[in-house]
C-alpha positions in Angstrom: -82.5 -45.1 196.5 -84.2 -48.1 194.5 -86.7 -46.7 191.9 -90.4 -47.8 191.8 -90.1 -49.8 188.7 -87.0 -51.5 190.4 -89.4 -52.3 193.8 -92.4 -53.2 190.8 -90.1 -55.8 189.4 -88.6 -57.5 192.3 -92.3 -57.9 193.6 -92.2 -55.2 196.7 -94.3 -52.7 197.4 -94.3 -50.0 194.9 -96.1 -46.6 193.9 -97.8 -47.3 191.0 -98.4 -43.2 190.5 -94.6 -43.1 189.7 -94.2 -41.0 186.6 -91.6 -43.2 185.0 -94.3 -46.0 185.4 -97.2 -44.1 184.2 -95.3 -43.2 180.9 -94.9 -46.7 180.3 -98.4 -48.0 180.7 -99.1 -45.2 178.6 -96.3 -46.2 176.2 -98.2 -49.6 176.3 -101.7 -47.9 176.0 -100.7 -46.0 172.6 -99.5 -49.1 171.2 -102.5 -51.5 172.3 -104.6 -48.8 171.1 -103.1 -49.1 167.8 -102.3 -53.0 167.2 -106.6 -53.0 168.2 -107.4 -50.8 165.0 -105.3 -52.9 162.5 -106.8 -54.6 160.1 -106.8 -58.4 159.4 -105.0 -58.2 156.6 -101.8 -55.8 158.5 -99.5 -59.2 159.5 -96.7 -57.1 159.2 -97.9 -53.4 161.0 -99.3 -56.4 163.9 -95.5 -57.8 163.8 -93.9 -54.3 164.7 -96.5 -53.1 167.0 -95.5 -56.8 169.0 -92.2 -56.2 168.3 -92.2 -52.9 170.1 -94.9 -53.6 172.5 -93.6 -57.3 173.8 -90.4 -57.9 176.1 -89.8 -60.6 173.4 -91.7 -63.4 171.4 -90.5 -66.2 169.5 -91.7 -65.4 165.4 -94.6 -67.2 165.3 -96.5 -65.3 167.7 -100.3 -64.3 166.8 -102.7 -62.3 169.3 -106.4 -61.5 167.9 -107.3 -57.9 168.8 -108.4 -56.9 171.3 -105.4 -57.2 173.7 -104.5 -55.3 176.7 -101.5 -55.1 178.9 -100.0 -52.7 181.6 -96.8 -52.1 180.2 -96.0 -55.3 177.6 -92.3 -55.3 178.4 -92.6 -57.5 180.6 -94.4 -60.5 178.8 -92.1 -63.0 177.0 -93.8 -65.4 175.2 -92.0 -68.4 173.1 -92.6 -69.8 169.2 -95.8 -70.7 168.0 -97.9 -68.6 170.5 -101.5 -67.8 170.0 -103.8 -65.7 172.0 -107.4 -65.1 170.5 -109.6 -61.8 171.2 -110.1 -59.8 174.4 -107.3 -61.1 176.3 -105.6 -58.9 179.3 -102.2 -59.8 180.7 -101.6 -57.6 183.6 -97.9 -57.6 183.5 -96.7 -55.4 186.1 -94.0 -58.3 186.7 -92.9 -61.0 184.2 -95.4 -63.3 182.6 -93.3 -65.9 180.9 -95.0 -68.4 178.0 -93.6 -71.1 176.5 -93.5 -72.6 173.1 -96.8 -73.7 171.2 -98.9 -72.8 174.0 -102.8 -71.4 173.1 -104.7 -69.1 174.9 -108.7 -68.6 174.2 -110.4 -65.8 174.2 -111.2 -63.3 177.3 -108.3 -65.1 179.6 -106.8 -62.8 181.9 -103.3 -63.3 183.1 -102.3 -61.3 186.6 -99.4 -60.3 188.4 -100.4 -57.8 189.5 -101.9 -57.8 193.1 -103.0 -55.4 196.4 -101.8 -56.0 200.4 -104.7 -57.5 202.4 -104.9 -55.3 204.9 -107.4 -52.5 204.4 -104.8 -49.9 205.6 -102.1 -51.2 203.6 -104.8 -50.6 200.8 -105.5 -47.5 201.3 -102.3 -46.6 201.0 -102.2 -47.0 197.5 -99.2 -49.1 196.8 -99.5 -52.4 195.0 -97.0 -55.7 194.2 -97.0 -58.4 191.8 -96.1 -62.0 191.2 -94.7 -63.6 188.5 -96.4 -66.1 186.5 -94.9 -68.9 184.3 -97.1 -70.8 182.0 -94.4 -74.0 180.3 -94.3 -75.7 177.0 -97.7 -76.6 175.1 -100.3 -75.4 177.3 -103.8 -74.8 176.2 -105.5 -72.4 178.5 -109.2 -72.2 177.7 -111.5 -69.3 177.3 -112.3 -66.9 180.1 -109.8 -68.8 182.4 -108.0 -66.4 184.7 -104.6 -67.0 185.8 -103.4 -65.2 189.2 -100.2 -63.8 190.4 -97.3 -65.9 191.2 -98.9 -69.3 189.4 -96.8 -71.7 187.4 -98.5 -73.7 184.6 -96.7 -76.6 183.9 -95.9 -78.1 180.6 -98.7 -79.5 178.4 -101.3 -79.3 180.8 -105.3 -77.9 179.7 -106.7 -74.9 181.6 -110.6 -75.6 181.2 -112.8 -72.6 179.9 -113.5 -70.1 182.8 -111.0 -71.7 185.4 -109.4 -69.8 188.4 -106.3 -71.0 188.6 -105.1 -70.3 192.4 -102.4 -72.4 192.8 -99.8 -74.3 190.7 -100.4 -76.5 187.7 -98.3 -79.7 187.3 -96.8 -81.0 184.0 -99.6 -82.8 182.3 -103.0 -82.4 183.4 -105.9 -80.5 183.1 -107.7 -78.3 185.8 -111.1 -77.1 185.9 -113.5 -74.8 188.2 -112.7 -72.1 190.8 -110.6 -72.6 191.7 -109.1 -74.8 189.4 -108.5 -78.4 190.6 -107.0 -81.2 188.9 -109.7 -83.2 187.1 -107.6 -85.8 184.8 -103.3 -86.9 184.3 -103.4 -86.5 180.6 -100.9 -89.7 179.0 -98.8 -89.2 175.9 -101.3 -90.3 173.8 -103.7 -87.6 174.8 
């Protein structure tokens, strides 16, 4: 019998109510709850709380508090990262992040998603997408990202975008939902 977290992770159907998954976004809770109460000055208790928290993260990897994630395991994020305050990455599948990539403030990253049908619904199963952001991407403030979107390399999400769809290598989107607005050259 495949376990819930094992449906969660392929993107299938899955009881979120499972108990091995509710003691991981729990696990993740407790340590949100505590990376949000350090202090400026705690680098290092903000390094181990990541450390723990994060399915893994290149060394230079900063996120302003507040920050909050269903179960952090499953984010992977690459050197030189930088996330500033009130961000929410919804990773009930993977959210990979490449190198040098910034993320303003109040973006939301989701995998996590619901069936369309109402009965389906009601049912109370969910699914999730993964989402892959590339290589020096600059994802404004209050953007939202949503399940199963790829973000190609060094392309600009503008502030408060709703990104729907895939982003190609080298642009920049704007709006909801996000539409390509300029090719950005090397010199950009």
């Amino acid at each position: 019998m495949t376990s819930e977290k094992a449906k969660m992770l392929a993107g299938e159907l899955y009881d979120p109510t499972d108990l091995e998954l509710e003691a991981e976004r729990d696990r993740a809770r407790e340590l949100t709850r505590e990376y949000n109460r350090t202090a400026p000055d705690e680098d290092d208790r903000r390094r181990e709380l990541l450390e723990e928290l994060l399915g893994s993260r290149g060394e230079a990897c900063t996120i302003e508090p507040s920050f909050r994630c269903d179960y952090g395991s499953n984010i992977h994020v690459g050197e030189d990262f930088f996330a500033n305050f009130d961000c929410v990455f919804l990773d009930v599948c993977r959210i990979e992040v490449g190198r040098s990539c910034l993320i303003g403030p109040g973006v939301h990253v989701y995998t996590a998603t619901h069936p369309l049908e109402a009965d389906e619904r009601a049912e109370g199963l969910e699914y999730g997408e993964p989402v892959a952001i590339g290589d020096d991407v600059w994802i404004g403030g209050r953007a939202v990202i949503n399940p199963g979107v790829t973000i190609g390399d060094e392309a600009v999400i503008g502030s408060g975008a709703v990104v729907t769809e895939d982003v190609p290598d080298g642009v920049v989107v704007q709006g909801n939902p996000a539409t390509v607005v300029r090719e950005l050259e090397a010199a950009d």
